[in-house]
C-alpha positions as CSV (number, residue, x, y, z in Angstrom):
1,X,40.2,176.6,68.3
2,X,41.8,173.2,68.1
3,X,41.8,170.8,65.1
4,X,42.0,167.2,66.5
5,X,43.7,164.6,64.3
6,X,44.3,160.4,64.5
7,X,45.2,159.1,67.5
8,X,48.9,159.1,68.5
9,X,51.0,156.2,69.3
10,X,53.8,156.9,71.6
11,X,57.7,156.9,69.8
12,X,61.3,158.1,70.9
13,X,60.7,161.4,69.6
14,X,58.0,162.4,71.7
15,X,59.7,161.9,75.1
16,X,62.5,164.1,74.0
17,X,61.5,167.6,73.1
18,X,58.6,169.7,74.1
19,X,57.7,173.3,72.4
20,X,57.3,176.1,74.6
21,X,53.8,176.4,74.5
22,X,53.0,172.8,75.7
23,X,56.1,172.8,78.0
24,X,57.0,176.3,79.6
25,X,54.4,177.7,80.3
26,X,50.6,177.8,80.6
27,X,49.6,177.6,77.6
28,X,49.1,173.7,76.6
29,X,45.4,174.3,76.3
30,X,44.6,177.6,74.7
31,X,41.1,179.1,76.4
32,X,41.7,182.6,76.0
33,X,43.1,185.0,72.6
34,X,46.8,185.8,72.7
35,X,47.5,189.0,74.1
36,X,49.3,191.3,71.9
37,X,49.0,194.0,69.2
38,X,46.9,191.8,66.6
39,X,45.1,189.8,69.7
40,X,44.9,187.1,67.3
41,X,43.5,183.7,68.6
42,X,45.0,180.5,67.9
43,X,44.4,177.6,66.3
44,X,46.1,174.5,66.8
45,X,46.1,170.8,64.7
46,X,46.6,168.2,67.2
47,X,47.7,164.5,66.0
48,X,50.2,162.4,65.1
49,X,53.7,162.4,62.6
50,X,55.0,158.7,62.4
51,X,54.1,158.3,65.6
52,X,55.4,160.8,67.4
53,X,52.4,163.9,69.0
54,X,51.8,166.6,66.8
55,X,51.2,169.8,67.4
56,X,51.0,173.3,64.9
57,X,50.1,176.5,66.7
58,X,49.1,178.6,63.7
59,X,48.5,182.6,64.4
60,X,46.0,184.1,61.3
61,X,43.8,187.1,61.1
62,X,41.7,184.5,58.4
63,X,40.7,181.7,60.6
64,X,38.6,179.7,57.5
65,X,41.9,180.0,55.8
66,X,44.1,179.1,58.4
67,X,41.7,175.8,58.9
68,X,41.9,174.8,55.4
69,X,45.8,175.0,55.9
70,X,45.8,172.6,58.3
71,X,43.6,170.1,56.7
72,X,46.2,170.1,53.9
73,X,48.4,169.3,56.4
74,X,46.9,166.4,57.9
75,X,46.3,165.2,54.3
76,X,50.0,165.6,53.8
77,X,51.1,163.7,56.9
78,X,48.9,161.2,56.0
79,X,50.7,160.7,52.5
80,X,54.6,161.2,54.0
81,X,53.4,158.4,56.5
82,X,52.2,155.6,53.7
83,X,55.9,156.5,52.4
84,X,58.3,156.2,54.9
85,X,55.9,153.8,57.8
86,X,58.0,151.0,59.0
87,X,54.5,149.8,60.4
88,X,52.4,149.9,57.4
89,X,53.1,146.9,55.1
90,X,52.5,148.4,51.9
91,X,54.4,152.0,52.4
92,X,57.7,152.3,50.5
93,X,60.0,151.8,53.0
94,X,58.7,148.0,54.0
95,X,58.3,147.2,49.7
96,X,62.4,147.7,49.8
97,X,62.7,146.4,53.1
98,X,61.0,143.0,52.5
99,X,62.1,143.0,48.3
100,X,65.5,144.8,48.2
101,X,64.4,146.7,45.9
102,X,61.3,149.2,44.6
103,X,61.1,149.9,41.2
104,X,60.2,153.9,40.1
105,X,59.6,155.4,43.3
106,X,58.1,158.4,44.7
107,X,59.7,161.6,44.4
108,X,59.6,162.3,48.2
109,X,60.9,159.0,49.0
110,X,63.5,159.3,46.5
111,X,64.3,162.6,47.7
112,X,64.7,161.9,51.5
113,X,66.9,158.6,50.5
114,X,69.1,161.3,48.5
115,X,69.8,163.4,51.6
116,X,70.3,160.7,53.5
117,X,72.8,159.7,51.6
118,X,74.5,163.0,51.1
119,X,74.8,163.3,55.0
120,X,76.4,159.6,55.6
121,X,78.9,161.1,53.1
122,X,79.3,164.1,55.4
123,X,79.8,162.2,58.0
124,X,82.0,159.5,57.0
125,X,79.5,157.0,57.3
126,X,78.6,157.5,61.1
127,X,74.7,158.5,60.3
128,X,73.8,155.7,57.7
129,X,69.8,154.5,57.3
130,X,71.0,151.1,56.6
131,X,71.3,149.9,60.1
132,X,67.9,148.4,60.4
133,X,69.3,145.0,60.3
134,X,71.3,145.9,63.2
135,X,68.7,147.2,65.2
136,X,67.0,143.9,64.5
137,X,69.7,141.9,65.8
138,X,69.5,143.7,69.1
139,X,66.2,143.5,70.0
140,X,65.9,139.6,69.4
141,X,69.0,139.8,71.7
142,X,67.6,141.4,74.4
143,X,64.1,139.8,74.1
144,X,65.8,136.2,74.1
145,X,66.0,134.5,77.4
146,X,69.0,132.3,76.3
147,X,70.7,135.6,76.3
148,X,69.1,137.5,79.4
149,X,72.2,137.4,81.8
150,X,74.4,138.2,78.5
151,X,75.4,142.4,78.0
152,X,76.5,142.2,74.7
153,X,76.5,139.6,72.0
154,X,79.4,137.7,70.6
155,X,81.8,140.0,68.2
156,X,81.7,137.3,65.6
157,X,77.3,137.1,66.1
158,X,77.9,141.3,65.7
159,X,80.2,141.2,62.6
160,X,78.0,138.9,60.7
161,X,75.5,141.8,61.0
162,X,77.6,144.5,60.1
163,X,78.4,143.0,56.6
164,X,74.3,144.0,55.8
165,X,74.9,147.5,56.8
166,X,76.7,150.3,54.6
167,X,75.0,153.1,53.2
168,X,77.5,152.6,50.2
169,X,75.0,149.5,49.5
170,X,72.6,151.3,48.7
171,X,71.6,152.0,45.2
172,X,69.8,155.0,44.3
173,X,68.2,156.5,41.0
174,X,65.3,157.7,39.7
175,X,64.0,154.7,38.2
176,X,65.1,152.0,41.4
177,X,66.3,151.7,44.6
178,X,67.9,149.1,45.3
179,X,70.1,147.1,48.2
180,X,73.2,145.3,46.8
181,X,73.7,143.1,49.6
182,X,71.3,140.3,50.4
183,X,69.5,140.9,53.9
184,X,69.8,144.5,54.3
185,X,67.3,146.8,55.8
186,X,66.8,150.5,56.6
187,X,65.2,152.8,59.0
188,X,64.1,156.2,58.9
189,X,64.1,157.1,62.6
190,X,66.8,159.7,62.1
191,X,65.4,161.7,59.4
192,X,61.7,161.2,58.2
193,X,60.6,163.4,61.0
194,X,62.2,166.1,60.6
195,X,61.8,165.8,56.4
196,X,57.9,165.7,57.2
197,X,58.2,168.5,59.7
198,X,60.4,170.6,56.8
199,X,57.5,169.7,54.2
200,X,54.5,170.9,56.2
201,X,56.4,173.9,57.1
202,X,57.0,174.9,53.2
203,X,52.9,174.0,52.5
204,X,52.8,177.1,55.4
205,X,55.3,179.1,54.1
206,X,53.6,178.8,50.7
207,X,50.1,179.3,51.7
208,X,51.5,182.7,53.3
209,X,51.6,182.0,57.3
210,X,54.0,183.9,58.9
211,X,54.0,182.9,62.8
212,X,53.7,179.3,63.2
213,X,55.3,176.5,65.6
214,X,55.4,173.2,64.7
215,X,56.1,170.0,67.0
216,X,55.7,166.9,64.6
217,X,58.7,164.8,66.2
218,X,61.2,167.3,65.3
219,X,60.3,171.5,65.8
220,X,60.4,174.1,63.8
221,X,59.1,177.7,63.2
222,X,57.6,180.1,60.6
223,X,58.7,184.0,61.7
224,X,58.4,184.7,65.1
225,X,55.6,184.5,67.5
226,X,52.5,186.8,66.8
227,X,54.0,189.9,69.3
228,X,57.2,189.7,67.6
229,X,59.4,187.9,69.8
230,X,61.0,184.2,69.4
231,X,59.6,181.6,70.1
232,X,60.8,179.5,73.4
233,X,61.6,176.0,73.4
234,X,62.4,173.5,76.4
235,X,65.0,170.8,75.5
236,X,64.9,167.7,77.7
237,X,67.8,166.9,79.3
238,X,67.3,163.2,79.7
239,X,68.8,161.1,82.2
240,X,71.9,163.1,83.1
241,X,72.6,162.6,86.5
242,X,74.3,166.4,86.7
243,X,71.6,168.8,85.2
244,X,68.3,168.5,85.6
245,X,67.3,171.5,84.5
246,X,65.3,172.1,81.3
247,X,67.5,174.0,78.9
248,X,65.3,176.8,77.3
249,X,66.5,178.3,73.9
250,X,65.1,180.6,71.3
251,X,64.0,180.0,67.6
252,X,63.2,182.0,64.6
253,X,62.8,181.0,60.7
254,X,64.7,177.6,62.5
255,X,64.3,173.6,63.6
256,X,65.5,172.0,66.7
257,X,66.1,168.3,67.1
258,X,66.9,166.1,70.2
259,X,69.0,162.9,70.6
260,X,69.2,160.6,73.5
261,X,69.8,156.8,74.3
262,X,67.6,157.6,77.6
263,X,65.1,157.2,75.3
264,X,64.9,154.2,73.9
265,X,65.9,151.3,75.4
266,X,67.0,147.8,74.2
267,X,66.5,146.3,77.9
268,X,66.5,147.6,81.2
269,X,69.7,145.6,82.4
270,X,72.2,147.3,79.8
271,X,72.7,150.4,78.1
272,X,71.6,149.5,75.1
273,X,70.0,151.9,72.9
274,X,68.5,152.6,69.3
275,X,71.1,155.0,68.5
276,X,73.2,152.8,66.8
277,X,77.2,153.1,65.2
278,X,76.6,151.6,61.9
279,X,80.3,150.3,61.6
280,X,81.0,149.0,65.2
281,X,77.6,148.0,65.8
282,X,78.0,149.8,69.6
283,X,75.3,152.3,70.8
284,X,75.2,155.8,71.7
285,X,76.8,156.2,75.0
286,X,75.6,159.6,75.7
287,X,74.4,160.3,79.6
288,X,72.0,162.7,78.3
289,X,71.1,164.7,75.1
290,X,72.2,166.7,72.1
291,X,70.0,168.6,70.3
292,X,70.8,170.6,67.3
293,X,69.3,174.0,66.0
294,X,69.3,174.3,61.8
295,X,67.3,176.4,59.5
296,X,65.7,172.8,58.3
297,X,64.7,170.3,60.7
298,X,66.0,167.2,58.7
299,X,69.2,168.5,59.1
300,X,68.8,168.9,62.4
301,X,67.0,165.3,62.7
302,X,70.2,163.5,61.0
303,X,72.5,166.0,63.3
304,X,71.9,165.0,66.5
305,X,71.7,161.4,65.2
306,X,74.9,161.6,64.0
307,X,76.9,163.7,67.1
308,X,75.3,161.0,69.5
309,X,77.5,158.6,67.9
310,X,80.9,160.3,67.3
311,X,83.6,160.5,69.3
312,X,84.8,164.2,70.7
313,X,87.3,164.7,67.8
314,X,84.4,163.4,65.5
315,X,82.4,165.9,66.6
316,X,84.9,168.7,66.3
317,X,86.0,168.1,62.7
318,X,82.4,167.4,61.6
319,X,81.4,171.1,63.1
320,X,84.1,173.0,62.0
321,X,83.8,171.4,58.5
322,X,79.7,172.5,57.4
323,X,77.6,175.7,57.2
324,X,74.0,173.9,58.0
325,X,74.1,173.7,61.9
326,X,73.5,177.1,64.1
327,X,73.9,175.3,67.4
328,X,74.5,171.9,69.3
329,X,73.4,172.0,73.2
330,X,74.6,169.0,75.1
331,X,72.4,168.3,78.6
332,X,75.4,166.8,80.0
333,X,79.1,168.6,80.1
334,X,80.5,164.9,80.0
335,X,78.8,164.4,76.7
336,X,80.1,167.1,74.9
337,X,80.9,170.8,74.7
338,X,78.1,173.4,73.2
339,X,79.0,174.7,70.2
340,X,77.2,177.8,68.5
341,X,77.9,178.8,64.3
């Protein structure tokens, strides 16, 4: 049985990571039950997170309840989205964007502004939300024909840019959030979908599922897989000119997230990406991909983020100094060495 939701718009996300389901095997469109001890059918919510496809393969003896579950977690998406929508002129993240400030916000916005914060701290500023500005900067760069046989702007164009970013800037509280810098913006591309896919796994959790795979821009899982054994996810590799070859791994009770430049794109005729460095304005240079497996996907989201910017010793310090991360797979040796907890 499949639940279909809104229509999905293509983002970043969705051309990075594919669950096991959908990507390894033959099982994108379910026509028959799931062989196994219970023989329990499958039902699946099909939509949209922020733009990115959404998938939840949900495994329940009580099919009416399982269906009620997954309307509360449209309904939830739906909510999250008029939150943290860079598209939707009224959500909270364009109200701060276009006044600098929102007065007594929403407890999930406040919340996912918190952790973003906490992780910038972690790592010394290198994931920081405040670098919509900068991402601004580029795109009129690279969509201006006064610029199109130019690579990269003028370092005195870039640092008047960099004086609007800083996560330091940005005040937080439970009554106001607020930007104390004129012209600064922020962008939740490197958390919000893995915060969403963390809350509609709790709703799960709470409502009693206990073998579930979600796919809502970031992946996570609920148990294992109906027979008892892990669920298998593909990790794309991206544009690594070395390895090709779809990296599968194994999840339990965990979240995977995937990071890559290859997919997103300032302008054909540079390497300029999305992933931006919020102090030295340069993007990711990564040949291929990093994806990180956590026990939450938002860490995992702000993760891979993060390593796709740092520098080898960066990465190193920033590994050896948490307890969060389980793994980091890099597609490309050049890019990095794998590193398991």
């Amino acid at each position: 049985m499949s639940i279909n939701a809104k229509k999905i718009r293509p983002s970043r996300r969705s051309f990075m990571i594919m669950a096991s389901a959908f990507a390894v095997s033959s099982a994108a469109i379910p026509t028959a039950s799931v062989a196994g001890p219970h023989n329990i059918e499958p039902i699946y919510w099909r939509g949209a997170a922020l733009g990115a496809e959404g998938i939840i393969e949900l495994h329940h003896p009580d099919r009416k309840k399982a269906e009620a579950a997954l309307i509360r977690c449209q309904k939830e998406i739906d909510k999250l989205e008029e939150l943290f929508s860079l598209y939707r002129p009224e959500s909270a993240i364009s109200q701060l964007n276009g006044e600098g400030f929102i007065n007594d916000p929403d407890i999930r916005f406040l919340d996912l502004l918190s952790q973003a914060q906490s992780f910038s701290e972690k790592t010394n500023g290198v994931f920081d939300i405040t670098v919509q500005s900068l991402w601004v900067f580029y795109a009129h760069f690279f969509n201006n024909p006064a610029t199109e046989d130019v690579k990269r702007p003028r370092p005195a164009d870039l640092q008047q840019v960099l004086r609007r970013t800083g996560y330091q800037h940005l005040e937080i509280s439970t009554r106001r959030i607020a930007f104390s810098k004129p012209g600064m913006a922020i962008t939740l591309n490197g958390i919000a979908q893995g915060y969403i896919t963390d809350r509609i796994k709790n709703l799960l959790k709470e409502e009693g599922f206990d073998n579930v795979l979600l796919s809502l821009g970031e992946i996570a899982t609920i148990g294992p897989k109906v027979d008892g054994s892990a669920w298998q996810v593909g990790l794309e590799g991206g544009m690594a000119k070395e390895d090709t070859t779809q990296r599968i791994i194994s999840l339990q009770n965990q979240a995977v997230a995937t990071s890559g430049g290859y997919a997103s794109p300032f302008s054909y005729r540079s390497t300029a990406n999305h992933l931006l460095h919020p102090k030295t304005g340069h993007w990711s240079s990564l040949e291929g991909s990093v994806s990180v497996v956590a026990k939450k996907a938002v860490i995992a989201d702000m993760a891979s983020t993060a390593l796709a910017l740092m520098t080898h010793e960066e990465r190193a310090r920033f590994l050896n100094s948490q307890s969060v991360i389980d793994a980091v797979y890099f597609s490309s040796s050049k890019d990095g060495e794998n590193w398991k907890a």
